[in-house]
LOTI-271765 format. One record per residue (C-alpha): residue in three letters; x, y negated, z negated. Coordinates in nm, 3 decimals, m for minus. Layout:
BEGIN
- ALA, X, Y, Z;
...
***
This chain:
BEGIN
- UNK, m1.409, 0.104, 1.930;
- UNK, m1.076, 0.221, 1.805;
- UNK, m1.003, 0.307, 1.440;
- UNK, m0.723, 0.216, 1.260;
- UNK, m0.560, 0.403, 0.960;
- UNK, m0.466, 0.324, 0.633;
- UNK, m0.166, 0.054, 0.669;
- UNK, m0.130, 0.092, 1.030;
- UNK, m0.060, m0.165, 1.272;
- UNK, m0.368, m0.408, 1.419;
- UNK, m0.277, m0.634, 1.714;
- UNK, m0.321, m0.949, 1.732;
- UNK, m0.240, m1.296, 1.833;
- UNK, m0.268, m1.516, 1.505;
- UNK, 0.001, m1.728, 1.336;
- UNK, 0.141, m1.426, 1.092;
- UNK, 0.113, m1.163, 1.370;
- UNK, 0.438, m1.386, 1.490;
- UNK, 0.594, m1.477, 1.179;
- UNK, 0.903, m1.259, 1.181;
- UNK, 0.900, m0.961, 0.995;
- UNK, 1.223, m1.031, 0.774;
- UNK, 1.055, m1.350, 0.626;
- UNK, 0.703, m1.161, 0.560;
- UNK, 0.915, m0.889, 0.425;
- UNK, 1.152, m1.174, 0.163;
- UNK, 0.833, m1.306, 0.089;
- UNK, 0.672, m0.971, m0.079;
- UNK, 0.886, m0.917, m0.330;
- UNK, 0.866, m1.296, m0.430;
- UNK, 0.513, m1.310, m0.432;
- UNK, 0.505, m0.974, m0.676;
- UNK, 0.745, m1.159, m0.896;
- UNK, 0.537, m1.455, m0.898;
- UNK, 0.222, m1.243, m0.933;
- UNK, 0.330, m1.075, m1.288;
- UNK, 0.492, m1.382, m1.417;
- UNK, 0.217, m1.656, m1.379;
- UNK, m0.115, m1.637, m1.533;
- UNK, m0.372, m1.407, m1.450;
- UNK, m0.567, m1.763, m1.267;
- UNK, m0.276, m1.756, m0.976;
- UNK, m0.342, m1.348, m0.904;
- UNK, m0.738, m1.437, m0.903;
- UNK, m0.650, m1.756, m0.705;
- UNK, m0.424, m1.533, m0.451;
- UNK, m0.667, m1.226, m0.441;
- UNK, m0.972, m1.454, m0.327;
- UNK, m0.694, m1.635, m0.043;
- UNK, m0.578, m1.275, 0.104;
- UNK, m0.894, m1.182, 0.109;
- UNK, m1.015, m1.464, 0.312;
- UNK, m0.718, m1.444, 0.529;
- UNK, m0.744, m1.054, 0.584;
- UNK, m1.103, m1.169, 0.763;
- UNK, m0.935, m1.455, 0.936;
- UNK, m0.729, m1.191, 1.074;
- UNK, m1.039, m0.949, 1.222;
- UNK, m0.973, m0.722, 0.960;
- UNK, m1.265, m0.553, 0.889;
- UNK, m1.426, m0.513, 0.552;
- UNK, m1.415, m0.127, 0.606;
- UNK, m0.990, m0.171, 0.663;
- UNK, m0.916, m0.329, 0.388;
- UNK, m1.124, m0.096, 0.151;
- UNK, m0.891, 0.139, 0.298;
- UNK, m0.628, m0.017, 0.223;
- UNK, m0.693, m0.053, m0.143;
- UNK, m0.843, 0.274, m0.169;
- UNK, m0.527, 0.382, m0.431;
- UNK, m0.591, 0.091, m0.657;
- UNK, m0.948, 0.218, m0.624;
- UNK, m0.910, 0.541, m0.756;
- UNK, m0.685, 0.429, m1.031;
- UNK, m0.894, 0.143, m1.129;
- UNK, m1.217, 0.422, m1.240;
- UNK, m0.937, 0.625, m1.399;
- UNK, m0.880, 0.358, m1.592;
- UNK, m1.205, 0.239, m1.664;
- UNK, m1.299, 0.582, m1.758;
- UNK, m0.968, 0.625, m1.999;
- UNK, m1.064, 0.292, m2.211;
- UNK, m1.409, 0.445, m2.240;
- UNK, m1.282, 0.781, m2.362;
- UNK, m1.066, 0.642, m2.602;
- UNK, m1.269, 0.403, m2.747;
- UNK, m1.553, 0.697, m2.798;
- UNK, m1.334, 0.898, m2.965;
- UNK, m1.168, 0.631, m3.178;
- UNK, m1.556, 0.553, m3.268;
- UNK, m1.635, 0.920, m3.324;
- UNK, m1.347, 0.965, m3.528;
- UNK, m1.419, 0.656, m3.739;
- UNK, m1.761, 0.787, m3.831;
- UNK, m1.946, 0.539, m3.613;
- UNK, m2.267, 0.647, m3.416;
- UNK, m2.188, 0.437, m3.115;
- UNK, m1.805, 0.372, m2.991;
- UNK, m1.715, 0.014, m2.991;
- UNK, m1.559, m0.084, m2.681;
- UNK, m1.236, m0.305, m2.702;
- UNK, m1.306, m0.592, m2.504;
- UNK, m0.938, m0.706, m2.497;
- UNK, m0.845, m0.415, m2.376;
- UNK, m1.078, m0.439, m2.091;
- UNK, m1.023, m0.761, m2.004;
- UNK, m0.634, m0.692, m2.015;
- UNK, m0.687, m0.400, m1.795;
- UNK, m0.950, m0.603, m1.546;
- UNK, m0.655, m0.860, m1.454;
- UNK, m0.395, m0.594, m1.421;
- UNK, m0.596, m0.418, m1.181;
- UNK, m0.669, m0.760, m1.034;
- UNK, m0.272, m0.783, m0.965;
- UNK, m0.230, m0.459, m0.830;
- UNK, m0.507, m0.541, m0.606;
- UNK, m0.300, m0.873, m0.471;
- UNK, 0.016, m0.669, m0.416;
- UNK, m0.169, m0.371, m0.248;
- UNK, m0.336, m0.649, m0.012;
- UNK, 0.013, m0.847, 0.058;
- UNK, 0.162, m0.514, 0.163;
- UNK, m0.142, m0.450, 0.378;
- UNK, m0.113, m0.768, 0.576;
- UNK, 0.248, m0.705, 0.582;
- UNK, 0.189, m0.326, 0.791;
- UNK, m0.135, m0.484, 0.972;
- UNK, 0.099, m0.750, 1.136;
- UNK, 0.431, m0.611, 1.159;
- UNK, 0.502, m0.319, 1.424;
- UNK, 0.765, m0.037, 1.238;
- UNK, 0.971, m0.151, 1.507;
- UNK, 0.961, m0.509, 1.397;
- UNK, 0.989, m0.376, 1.031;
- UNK, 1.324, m0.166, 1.097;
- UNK, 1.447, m0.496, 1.258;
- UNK, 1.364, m0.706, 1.025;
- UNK, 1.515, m0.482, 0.728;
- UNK, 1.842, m0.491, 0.931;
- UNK, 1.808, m0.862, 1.011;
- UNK, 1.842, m0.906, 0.582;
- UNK, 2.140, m0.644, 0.574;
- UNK, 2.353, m0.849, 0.818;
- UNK, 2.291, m1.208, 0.636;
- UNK, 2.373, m1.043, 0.338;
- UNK, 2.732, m0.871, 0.442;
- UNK, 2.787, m1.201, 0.637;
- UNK, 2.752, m1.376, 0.330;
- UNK, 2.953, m1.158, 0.101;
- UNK, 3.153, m1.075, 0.401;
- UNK, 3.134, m0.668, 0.365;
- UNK, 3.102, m0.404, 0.679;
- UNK, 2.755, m0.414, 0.815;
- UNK, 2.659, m0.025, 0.910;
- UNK, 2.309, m0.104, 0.889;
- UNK, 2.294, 0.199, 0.645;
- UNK, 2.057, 0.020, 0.378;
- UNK, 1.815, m0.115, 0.604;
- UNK, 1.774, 0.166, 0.792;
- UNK, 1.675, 0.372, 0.422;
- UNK, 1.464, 0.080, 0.352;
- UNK, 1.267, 0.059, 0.712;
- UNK, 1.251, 0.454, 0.689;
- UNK, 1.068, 0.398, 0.345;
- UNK, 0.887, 0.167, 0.457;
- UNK, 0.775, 0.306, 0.797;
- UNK, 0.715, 0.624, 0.588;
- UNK, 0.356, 0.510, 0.401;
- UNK, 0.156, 0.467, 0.704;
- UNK, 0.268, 0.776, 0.903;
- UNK, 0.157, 0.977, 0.621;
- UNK, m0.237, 0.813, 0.617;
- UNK, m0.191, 0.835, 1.007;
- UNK, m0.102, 1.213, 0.963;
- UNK, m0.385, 1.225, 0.681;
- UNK, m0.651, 1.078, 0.922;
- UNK, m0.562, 1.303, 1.222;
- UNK, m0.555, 1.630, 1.007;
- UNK, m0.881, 1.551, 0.869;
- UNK, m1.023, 1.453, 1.221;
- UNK, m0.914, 1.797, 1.324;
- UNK, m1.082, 1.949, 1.014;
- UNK, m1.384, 1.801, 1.123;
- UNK, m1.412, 1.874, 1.505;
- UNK, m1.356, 2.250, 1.361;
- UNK, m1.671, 2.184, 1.150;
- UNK, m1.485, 2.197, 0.822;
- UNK, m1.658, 2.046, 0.538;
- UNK, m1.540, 1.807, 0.271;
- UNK, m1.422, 1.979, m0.055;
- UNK, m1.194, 2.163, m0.201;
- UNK, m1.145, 2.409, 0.056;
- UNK, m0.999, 2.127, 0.297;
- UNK, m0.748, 1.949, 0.028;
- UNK, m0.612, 2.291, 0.008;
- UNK, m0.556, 2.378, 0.332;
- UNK, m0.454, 2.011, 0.471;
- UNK, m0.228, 1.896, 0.204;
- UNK, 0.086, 2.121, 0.301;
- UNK, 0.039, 2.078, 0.650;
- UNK, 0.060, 1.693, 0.552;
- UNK, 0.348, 1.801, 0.370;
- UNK, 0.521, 1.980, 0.644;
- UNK, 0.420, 1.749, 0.942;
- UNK, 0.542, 1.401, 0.768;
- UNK, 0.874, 1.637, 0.690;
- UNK, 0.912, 1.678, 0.983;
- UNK, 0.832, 1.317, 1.173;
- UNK, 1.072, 1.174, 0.882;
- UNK, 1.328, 1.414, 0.986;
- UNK, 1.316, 1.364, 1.375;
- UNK, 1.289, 0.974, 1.324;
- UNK, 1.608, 0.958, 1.099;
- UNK, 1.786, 1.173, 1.374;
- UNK, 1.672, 0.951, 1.663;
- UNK, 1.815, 0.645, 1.432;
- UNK, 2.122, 0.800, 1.355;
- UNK, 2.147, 0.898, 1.730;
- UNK, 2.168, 0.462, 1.837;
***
């Protein structure tokens, strides 16, 4: 069975696997809009439909925890910040036992609830969009717009963009192989391997980002 990275590319046959990757790619930054600017019902509402439609789309349960492994990590820093700060605002006000603020929580429960929606629209967005289709898409926009507002198209700001873009899942792709090659050489998990693997991730995705804005240069 073949594993997929973080963000990477799944094939498939469904109806947003060939939606074109200029509309999915319009559609993200109008969705994030929408997502801060409506009540915290429409991010619930929209978090419970991507999640559906992520299975829809054979994307395992194991993927998509992947995916939102970031949010993840920040989520129990946050969790664990409110909890330190209300202990020591309960300490210092002589109380035995910290009251936790409940508004506070609740606040922070439906921003991480929107971060959550975003981090899943951008993962459906790399799950069914090659980079190819990406970097095509990005320069798809670039010449509406200079047509429009009749400018010289030299594709220069959609190829930045698609580069950016592209960028996020080569580095989990070049995170997963380097700690598959840990591994086979019977390294353990721990410090030891952040150490060591973290400036060869450095170094490596240097490098890839390099030789791919050569190559694009180069057509």
């Amino acid at each position: 069975m073949q594993k997929y990275s973080a963000f990477s590319y799944k094939p498939g046959k469904s109806l947003i696997h060939k939606m074109p990757a200029w509309g999915k790619i319009l559609f993200l930054p109008v969705l994030s809009i929408a997502i801060f600017s409506l009540p915290p019902v429409f991010a619930i509402g929209i978090f419970l439909f991507q999640l559906i439609l992520s299975f829809c789309l054979h994307f395992t349960l194991r993927e998509q925890l992947k995916d939102l492994k970031p949010v993840l990590y920040y989520s129990i820093l946050l969790i664990f910040y409110s909890f330190l700060s209300s202990l020591i605002g309960g300490l210092s006000s002589g109380l035995a036992f910290a009251k936790i603020d409940f508004r506070m929580s609740r606040d922070s429960i439906f921003m991480l609830i929107k971060l959550f929606c975003l981090l899943q629209a951008a993962s459906i967005l790399y799950r069914t969009s090659t980079s190819l289709e990406i970097r095509e898409g990005c320069e798809k926009i670039e010449i509406f717009i200079c047509r429009i507002l009749h400018l010289p198209c030299k594709k220069s700001v959609s190829n930045a963009i698609s580069l950016f873009i592209n960028f996020i899942p080569m580095v989990f792709s070049v995170w997963n192989q380097s700690k598959k090659a840990w591994y086979a050489r019977r390294g353990k998990k721990g410090i030891k391997m952040y150490i060591t693997l973290l400036p060869v991730l450095f170094s490596v995705c240097m490098k890839k980002a390099y030789n791919t804005a050569k190559a694009i240069q180069v057509r």
